[in-house]
Short mmCIF file of the C-alpha atoms (twelve columns), coordinates in Angstrom:
data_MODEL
# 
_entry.id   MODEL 
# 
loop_
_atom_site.group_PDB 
_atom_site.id 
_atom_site.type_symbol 
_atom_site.label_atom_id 
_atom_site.label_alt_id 
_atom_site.label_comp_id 
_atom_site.label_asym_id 
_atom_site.label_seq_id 
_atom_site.Cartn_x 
_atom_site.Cartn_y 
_atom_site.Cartn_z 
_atom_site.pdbx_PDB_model_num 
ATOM 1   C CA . UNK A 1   -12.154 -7.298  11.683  1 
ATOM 2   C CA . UNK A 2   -15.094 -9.437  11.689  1 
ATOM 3   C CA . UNK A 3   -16.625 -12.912 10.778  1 
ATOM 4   C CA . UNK A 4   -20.247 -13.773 9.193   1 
ATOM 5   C CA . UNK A 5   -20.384 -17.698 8.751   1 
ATOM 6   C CA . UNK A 6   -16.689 -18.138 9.102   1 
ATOM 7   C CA . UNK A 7   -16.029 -15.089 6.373   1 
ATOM 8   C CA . UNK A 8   -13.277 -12.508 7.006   1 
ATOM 9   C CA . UNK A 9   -15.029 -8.980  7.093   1 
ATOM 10  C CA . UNK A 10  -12.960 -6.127  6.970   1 
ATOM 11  C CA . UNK A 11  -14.350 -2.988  8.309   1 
ATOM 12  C CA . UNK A 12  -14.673 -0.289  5.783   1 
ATOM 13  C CA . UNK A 13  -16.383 2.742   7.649   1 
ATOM 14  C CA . UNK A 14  -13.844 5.289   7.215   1 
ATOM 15  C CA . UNK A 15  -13.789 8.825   8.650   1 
ATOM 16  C CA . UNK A 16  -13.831 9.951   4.541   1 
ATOM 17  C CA . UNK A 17  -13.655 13.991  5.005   1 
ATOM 18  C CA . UNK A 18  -11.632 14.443  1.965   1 
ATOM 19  C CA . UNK A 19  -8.937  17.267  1.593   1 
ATOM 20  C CA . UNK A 20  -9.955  19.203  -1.520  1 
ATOM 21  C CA . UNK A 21  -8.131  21.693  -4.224  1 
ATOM 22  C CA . UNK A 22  -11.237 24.260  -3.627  1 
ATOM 23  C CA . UNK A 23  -11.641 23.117  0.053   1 
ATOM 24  C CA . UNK A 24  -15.188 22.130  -0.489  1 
ATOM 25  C CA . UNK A 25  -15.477 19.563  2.493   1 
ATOM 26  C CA . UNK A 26  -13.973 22.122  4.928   1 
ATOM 27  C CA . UNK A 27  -10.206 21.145  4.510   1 
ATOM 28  C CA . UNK A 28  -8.283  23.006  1.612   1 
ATOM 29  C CA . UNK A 29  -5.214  21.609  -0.023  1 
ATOM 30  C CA . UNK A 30  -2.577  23.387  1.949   1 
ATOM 31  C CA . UNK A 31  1.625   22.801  1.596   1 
ATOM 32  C CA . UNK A 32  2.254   21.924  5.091   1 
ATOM 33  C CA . UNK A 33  -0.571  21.776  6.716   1 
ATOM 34  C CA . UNK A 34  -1.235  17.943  6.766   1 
ATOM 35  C CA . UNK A 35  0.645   15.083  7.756   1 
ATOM 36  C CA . UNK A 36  0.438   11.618  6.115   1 
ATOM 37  C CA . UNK A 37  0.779   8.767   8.788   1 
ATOM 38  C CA . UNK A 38  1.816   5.365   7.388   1 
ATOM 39  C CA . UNK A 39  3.538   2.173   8.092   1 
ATOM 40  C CA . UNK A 40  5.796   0.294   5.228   1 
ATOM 41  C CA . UNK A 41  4.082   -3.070  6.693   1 
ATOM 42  C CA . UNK A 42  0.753   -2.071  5.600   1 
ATOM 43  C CA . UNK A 43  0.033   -2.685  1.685   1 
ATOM 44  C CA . UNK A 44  -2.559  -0.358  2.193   1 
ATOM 45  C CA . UNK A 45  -0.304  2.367   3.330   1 
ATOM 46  C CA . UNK A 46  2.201   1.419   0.881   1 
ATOM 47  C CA . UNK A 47  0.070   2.817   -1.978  1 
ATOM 48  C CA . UNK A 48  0.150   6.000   -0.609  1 
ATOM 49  C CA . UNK A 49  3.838   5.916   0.319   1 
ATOM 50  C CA . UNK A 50  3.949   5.381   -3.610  1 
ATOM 51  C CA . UNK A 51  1.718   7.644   -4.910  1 
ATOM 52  C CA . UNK A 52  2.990   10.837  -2.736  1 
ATOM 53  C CA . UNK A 53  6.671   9.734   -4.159  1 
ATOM 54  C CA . UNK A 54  5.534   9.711   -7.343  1 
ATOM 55  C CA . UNK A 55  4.013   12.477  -6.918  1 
ATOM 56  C CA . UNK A 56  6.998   14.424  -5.879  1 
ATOM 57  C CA . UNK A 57  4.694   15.656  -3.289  1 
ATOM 58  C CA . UNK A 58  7.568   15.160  -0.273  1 
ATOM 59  C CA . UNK A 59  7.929   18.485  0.355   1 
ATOM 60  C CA . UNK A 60  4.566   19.542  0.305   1 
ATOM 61  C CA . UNK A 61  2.779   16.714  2.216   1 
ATOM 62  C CA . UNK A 62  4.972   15.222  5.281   1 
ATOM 63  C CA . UNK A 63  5.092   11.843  6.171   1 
ATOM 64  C CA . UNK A 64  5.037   10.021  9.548   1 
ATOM 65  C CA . UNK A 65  6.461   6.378   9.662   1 
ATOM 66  C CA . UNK A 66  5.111   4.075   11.976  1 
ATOM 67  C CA . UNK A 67  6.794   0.807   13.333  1 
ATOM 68  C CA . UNK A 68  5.497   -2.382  11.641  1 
ATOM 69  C CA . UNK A 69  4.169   -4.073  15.086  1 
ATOM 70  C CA . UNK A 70  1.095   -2.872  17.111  1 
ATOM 71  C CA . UNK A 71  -0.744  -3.836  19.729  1 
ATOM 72  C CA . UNK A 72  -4.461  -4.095  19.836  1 
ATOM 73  C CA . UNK A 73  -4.836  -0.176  20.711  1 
ATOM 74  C CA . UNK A 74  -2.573  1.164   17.938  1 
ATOM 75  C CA . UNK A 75  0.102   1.846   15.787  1 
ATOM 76  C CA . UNK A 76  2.915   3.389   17.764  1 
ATOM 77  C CA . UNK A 77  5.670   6.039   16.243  1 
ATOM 78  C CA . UNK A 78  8.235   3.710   18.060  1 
ATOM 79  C CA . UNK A 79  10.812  4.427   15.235  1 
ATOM 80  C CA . UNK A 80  10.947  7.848   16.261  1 
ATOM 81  C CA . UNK A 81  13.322  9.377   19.260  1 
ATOM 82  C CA . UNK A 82  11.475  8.687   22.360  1 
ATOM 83  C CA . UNK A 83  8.949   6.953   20.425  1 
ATOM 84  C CA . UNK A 84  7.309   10.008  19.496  1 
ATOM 85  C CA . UNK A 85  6.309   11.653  16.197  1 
ATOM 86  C CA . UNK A 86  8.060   14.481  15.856  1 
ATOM 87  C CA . UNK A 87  5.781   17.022  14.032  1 
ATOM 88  C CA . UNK A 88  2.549   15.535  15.747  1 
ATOM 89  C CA . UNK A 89  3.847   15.328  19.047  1 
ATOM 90  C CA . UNK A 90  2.466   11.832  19.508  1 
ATOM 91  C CA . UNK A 91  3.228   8.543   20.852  1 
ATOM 92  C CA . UNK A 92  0.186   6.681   19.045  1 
ATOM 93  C CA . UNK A 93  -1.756  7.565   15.987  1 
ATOM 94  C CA . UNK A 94  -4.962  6.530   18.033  1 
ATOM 95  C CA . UNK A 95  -4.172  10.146  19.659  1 
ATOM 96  C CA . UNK A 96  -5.135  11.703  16.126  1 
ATOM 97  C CA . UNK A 97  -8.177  9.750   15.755  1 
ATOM 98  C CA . UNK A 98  -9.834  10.609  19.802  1 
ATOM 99  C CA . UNK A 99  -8.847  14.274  18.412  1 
ATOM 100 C CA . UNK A 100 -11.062 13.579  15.744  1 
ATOM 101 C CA . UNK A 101 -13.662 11.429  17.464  1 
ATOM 102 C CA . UNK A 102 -13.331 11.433  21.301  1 
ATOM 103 C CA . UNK A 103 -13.649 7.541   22.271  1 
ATOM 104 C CA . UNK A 104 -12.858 6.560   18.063  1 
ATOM 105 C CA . UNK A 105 -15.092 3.089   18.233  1 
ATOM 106 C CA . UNK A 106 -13.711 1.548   15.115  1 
ATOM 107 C CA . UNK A 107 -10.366 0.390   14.055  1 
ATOM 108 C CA . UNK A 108 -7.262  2.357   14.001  1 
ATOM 109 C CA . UNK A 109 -5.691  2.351   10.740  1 
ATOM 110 C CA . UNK A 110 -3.123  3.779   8.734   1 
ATOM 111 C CA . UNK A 111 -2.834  5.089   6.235   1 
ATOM 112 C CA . UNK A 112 -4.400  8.602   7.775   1 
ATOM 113 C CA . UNK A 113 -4.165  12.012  6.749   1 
ATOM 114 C CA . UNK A 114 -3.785  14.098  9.925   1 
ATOM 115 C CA . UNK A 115 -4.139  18.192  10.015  1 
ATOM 116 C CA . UNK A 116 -1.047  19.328  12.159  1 
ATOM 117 C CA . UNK A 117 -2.694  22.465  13.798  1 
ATOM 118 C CA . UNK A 118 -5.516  20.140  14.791  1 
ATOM 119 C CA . UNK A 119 -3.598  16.986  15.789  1 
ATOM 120 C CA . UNK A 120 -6.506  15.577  14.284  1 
ATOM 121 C CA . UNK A 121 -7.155  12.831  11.675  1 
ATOM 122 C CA . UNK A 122 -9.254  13.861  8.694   1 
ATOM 123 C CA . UNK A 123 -9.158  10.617  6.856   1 
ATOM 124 C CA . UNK A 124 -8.221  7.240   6.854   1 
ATOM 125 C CA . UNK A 125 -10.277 6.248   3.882   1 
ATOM 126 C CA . UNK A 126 -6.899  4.606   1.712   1 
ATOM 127 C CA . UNK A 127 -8.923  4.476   -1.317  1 
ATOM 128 C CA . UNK A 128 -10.180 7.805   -2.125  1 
ATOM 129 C CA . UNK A 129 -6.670  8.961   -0.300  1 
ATOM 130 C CA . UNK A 130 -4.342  8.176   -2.889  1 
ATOM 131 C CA . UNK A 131 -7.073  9.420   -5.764  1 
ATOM 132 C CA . UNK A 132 -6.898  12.586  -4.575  1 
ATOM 133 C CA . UNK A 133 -3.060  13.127  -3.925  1 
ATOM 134 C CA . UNK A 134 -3.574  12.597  -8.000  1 
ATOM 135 C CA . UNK A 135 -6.568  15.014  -8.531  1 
ATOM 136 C CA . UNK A 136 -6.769  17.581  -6.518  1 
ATOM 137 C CA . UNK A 137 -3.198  18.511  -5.250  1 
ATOM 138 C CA . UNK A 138 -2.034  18.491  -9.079  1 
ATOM 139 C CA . UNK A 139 -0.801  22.412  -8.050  1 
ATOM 140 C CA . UNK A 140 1.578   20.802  -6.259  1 
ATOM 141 C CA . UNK A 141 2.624   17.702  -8.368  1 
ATOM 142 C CA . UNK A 142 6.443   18.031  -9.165  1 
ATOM 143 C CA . UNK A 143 7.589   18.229  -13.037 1 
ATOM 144 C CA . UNK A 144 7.097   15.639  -14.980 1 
ATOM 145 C CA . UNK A 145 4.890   13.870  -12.580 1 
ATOM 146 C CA . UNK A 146 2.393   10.738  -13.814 1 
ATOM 147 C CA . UNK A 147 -0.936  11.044  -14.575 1 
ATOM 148 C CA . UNK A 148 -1.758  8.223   -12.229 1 
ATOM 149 C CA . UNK A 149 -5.631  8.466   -12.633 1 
ATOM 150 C CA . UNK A 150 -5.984  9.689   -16.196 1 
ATOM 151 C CA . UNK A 151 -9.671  11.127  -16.760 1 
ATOM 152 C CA . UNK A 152 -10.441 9.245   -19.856 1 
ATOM 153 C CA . UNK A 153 -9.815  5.926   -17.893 1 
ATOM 154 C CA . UNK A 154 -11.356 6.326   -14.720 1 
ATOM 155 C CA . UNK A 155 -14.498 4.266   -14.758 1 
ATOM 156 C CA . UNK A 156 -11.693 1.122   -16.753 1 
ATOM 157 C CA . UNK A 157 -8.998  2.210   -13.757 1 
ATOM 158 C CA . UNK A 158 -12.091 1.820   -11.473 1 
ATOM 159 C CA . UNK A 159 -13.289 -1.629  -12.668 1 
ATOM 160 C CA . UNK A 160 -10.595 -3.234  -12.732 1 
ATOM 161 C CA . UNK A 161 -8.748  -1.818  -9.227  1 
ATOM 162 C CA . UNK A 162 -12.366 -2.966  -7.855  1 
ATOM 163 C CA . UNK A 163 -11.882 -6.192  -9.000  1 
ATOM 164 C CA . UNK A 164 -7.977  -6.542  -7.689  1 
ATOM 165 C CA . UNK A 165 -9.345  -5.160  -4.364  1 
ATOM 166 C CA . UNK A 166 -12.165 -7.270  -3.625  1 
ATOM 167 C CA . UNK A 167 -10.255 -10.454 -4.662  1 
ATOM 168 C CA . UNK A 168 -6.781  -9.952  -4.355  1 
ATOM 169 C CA . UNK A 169 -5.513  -6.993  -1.932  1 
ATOM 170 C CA . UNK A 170 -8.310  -8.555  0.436   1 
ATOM 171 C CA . UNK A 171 -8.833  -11.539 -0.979  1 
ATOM 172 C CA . UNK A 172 -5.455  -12.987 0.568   1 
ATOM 173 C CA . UNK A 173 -6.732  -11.668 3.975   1 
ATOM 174 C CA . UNK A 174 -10.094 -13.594 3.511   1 
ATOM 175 C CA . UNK A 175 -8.070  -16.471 2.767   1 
ATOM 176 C CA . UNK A 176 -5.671  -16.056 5.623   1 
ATOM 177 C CA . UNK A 177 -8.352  -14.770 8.312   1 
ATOM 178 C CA . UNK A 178 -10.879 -17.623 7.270   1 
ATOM 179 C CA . UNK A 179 -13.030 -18.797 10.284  1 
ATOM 180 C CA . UNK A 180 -13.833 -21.919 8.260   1 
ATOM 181 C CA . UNK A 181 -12.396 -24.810 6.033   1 
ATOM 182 C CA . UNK A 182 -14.979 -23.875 3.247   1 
ATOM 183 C CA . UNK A 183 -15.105 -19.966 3.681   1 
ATOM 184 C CA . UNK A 184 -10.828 -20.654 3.314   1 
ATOM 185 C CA . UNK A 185 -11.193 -22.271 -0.221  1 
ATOM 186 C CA . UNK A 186 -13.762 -20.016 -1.127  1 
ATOM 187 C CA . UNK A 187 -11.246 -17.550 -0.819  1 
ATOM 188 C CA . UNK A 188 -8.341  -19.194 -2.092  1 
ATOM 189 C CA . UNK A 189 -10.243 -20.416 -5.484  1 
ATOM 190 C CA . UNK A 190 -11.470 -16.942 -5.727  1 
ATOM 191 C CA . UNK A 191 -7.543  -15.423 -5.236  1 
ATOM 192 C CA . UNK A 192 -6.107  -17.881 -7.391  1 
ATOM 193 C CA . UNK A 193 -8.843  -17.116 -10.366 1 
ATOM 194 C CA . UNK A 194 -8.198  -13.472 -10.189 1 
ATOM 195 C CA . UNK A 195 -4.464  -14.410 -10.264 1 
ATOM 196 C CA . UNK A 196 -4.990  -16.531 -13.566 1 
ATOM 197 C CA . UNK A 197 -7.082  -13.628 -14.577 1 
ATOM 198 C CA . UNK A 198 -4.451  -11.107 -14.123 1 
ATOM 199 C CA . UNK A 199 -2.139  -13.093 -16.093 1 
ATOM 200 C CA . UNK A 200 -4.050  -13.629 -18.954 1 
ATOM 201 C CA . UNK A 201 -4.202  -9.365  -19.205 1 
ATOM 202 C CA . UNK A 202 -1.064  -8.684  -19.032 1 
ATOM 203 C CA . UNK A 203 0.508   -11.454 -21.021 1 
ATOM 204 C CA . UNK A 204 0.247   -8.959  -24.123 1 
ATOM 205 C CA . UNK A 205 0.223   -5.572  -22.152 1 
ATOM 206 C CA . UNK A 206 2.664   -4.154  -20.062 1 
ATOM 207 C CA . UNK A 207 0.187   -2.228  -17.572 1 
ATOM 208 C CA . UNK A 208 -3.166  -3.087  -16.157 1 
ATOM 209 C CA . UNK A 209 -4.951  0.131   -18.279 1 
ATOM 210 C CA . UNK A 210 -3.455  1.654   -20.654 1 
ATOM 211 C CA . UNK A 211 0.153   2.126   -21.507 1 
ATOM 212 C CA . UNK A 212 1.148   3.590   -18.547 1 
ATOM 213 C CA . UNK A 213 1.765   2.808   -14.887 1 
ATOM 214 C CA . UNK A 214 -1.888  4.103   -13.066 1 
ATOM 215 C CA . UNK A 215 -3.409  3.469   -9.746  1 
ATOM 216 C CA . UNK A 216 -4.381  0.366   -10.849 1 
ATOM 217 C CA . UNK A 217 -0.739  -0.836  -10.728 1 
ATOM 218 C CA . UNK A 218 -0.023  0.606   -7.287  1 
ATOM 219 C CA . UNK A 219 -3.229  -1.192  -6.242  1 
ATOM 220 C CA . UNK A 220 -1.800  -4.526  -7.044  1 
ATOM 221 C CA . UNK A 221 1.990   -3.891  -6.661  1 
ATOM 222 C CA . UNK A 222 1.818   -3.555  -2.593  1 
ATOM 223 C CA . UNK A 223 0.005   -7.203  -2.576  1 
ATOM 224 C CA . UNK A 224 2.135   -9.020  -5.368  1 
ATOM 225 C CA . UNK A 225 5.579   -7.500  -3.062  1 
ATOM 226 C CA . UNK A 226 4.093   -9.239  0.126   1 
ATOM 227 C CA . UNK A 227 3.140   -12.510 -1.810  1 
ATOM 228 C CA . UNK A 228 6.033   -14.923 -1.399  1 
ATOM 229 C CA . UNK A 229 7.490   -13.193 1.808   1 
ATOM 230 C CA . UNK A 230 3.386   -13.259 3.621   1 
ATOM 231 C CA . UNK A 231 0.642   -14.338 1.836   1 
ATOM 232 C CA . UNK A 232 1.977   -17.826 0.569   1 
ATOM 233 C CA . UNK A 233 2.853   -19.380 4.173   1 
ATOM 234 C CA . UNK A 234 1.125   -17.410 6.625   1 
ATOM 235 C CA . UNK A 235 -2.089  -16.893 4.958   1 
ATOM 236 C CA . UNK A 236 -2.236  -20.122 3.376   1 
ATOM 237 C CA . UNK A 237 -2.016  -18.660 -0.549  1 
ATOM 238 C CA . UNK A 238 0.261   -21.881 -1.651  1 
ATOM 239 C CA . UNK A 239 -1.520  -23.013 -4.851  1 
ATOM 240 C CA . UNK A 240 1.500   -20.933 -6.489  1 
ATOM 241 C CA . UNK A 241 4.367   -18.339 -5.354  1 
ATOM 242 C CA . UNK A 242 4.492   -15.521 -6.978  1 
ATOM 243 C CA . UNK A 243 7.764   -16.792 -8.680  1 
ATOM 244 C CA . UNK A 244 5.766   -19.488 -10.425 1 
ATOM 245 C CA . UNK A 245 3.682   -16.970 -12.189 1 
ATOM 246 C CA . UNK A 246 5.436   -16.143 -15.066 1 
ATOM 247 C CA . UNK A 247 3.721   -13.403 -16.672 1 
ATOM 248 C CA . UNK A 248 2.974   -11.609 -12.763 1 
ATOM 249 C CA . UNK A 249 6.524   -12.153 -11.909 1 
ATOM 250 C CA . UNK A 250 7.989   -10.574 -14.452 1 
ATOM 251 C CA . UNK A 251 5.379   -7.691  -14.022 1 
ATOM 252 C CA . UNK A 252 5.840   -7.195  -10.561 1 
ATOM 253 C CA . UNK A 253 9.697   -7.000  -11.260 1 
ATOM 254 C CA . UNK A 254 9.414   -4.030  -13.737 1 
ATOM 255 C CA . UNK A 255 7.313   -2.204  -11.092 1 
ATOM 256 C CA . UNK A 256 9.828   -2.882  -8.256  1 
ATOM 257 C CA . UNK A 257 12.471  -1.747  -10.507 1 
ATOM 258 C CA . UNK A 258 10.834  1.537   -11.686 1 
ATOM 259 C CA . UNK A 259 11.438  4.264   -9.234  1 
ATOM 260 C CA . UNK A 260 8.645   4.805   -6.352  1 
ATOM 261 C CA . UNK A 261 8.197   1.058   -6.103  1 
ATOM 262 C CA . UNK A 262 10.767  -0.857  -5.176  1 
ATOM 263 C CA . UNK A 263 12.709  1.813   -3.360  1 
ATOM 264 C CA . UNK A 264 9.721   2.393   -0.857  1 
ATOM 265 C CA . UNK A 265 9.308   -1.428  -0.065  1 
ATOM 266 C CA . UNK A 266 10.919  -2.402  3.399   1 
ATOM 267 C CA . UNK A 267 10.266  -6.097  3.459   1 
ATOM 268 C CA . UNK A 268 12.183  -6.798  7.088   1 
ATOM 269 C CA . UNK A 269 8.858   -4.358  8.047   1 
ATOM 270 C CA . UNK A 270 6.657   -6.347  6.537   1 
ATOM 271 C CA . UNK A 271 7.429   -9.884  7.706   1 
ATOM 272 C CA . UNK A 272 7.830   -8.291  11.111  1 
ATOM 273 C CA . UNK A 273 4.552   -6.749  10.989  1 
ATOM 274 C CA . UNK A 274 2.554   -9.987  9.923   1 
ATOM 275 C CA . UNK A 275 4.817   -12.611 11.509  1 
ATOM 276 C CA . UNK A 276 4.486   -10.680 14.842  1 
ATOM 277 C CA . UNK A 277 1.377   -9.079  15.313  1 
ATOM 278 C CA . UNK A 278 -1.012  -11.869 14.018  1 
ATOM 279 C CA . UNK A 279 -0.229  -14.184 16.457  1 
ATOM 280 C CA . UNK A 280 -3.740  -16.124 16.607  1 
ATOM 281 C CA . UNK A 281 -2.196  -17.304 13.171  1 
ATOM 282 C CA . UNK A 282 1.534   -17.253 14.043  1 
ATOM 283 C CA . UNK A 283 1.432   -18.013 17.932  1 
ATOM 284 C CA . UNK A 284 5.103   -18.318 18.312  1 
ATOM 285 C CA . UNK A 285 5.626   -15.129 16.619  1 
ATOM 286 C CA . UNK A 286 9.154   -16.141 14.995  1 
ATOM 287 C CA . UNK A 287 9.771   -14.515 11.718  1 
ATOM 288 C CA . UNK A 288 11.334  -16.627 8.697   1 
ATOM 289 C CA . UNK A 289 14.819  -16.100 7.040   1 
ATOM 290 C CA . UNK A 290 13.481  -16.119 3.880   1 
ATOM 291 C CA . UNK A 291 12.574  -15.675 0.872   1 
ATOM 292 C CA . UNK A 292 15.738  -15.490 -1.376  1 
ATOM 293 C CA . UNK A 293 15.242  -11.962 -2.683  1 
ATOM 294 C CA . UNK A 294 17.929  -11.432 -5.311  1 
ATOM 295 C CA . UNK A 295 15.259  -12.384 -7.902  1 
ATOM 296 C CA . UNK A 296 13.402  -9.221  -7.676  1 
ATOM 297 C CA . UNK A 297 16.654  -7.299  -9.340  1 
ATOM 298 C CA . UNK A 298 16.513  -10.135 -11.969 1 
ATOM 299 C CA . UNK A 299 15.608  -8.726  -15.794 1 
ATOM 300 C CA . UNK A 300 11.691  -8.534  -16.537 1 
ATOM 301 C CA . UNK A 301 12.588  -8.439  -20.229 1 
ATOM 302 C CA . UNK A 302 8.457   -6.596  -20.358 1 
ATOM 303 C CA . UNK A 303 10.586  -3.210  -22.171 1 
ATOM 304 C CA . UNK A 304 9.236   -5.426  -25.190 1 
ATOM 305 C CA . UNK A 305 5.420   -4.768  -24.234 1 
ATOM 306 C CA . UNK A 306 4.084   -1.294  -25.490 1 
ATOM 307 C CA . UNK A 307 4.056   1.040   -22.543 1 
ATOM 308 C CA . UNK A 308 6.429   3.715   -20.989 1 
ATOM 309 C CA . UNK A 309 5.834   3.619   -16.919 1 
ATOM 310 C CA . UNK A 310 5.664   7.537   -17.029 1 
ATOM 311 C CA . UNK A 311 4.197   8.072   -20.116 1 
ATOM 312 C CA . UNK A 312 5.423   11.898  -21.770 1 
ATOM 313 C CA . UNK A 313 7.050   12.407  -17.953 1 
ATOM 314 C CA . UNK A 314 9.723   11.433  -16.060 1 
ATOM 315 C CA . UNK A 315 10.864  9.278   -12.754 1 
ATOM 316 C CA . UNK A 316 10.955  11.126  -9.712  1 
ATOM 317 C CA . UNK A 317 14.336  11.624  -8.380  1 
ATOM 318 C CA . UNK A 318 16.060  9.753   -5.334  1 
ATOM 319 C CA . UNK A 319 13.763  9.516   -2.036  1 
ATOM 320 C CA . UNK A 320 14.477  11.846  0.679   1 
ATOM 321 C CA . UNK A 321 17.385  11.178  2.850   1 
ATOM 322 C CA . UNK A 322 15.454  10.841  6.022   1 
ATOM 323 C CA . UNK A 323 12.590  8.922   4.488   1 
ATOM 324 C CA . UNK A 324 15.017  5.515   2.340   1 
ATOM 325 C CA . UNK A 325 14.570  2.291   3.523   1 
ATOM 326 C CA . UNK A 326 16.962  0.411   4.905   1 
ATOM 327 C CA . UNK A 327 19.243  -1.451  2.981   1 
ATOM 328 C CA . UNK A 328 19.094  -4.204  5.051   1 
ATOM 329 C CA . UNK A 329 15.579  -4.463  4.487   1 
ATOM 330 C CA . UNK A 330 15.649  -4.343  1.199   1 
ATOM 331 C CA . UNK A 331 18.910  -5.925  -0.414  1 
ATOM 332 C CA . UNK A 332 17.818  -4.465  -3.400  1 
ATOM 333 C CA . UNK A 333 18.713  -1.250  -2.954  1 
ATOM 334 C CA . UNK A 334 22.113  -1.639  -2.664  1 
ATOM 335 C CA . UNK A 335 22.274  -2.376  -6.828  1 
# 
């Protein structure tokens, strides 16, 4: 990351090969061929921990976990025996990327896409990552899977998942990262606007576009399940919790509660993660008890909004053994 006048600056030059049904760009959807590196800390990640689930795409598409701390070098595979990733041989994901790019100069990130015969990373661009998991591996989608990106809502999907970026999925990071009093209330008036903004929309609709759950919900889910636990306290977001919003409370419950949400959300990862790493914000690096999280299994009483979260198709079916969260990082899932 970077500052210009005190402004958080997140850097957004991505290696963006893209993995393609007809292999265009040089790398052909393939069933195991590719690995999909993530960490349940990262909201960025998180989407595509969601989508692939959604998907059904677990069998097809593999998925390394990451731990949620990191030093300044990388994200390590410390979760794994030996603290190393067992189909990629590695102890780092930075190893992927200097397979890629010998001496990678930019940031190492997750979510990434690695090809397993390679070793190598072939993208870590998280936007176009998760809208293509929906468009061009649909020979691979299970039954019954979402239409996540629907083609006669793309540019609204677009718009508005724009929007929720650029002010709320990073606009709690600007907030939290600001180098300045005033570039720090920019950011929060901004944040809190969008919020209000949100609200309004779906006060009479149960999903962001349409009336059906789309990228556009998994775009905002990841930041609204970090809110009260992160983003209030640590990044200084405390004009409101996320419990005080009425309308994106309940909203945020239904997702959590529909399957692929909720059940991939580890939230002792996620306080870990920012609690931890970010210690020019947190020097101590102790990690709070709370929040009270019973509320999220609470009734959203939104059934009453037109909308069906899978439309003409169905929920995917319990997650994969070796891939569940913890229950004792997400209470939750013991209901």
């Amino acid at each position: 990351m970077s500052y210009v006048e005190g402004n958080f600056q997140r850097d957004t030059n991505y290696l963006s090969a893209r993995i393609t049904a007809d292999g265009a760009e040089g790398w052909p959807v393939e069933p195991g061929r590719y690995r999909l590196v993530v960490a349940r800390a990262c909201p960025w990640a998180n989407r595509a921990i969601i989508v692939r689930r959604l998907l059904g795409l677990e069998d097809v598409l593999s998925m390394g976990v990451c731990g949620p701390t990191h030093d300044s070098d990388s994200w390590t595979f410390d979760l794994d025996p030996g603290g190393v990733d067992p189909v990629l041989g590695i102890p780092r994901i930075k190893d992927a990327y200097e397979k890629a790019v010998p001496g990678y100069p930019r940031g190492i990130t997750v979510p990434a896409i690695v090809d397993i015969p390679s070793g190598a990373v072939v993208t870590n661009d998280f936007k176009r990552i998760t809208l293509d998991l929906s468009t061009e591996w649909t020979a691979y989608h299970r039954e019954g899977a979402p239409s996540l990106y629907p083609e006669a809502l793309r540019g609204e999907i677009d718009e508005v998942a724009e929007l929720v970026y650029r002010d709320v999925n990073n606009g709690v990071y600007q907030a939290g990262f600001a180098g300045s009093q005033s570039s720090y209330e920019t950011a929060y008036s901004v944040l809190f606007s969008r919020l209000d903004w949100l609200s309004e929309r779906l006060a009479g609709q149960r999903y962001l576009v349409g009336d059906t759950i789309t990228e556009a919900d998994v775009r905002l889910f990841t930041t609204l399940a970090r809110f009260d636990a992160v983003y209030h306290g640590h990044f200084k977001c405390n004009r409101s919790k996320l419990t005080e919003l009425p309308v994106l409370w309940a909203y945020a419950r239904d997702l959590f509660q529909t399957p692929g949400f909720g059940d991939t959300t580890d939230f002792a990862h996620i306080k870990s993660h920012y609690y931890e790493v970010h210690r020019d914000i947190n020097p101590t690096g102790v990690v709070p008890l709370g929040p009270d999280l019973r509320g999220w299994a609470t009734p959203h009483g939104r059934e009453s909004l037109r909308g069906r979260p899978f439309g003409d198709g169905t929920p995917p079916g319990p997650p994969p053994s070796s891939e569940r969260v913890p229950v004792d990082h997400n209470p939750m899932l013991a209901a």
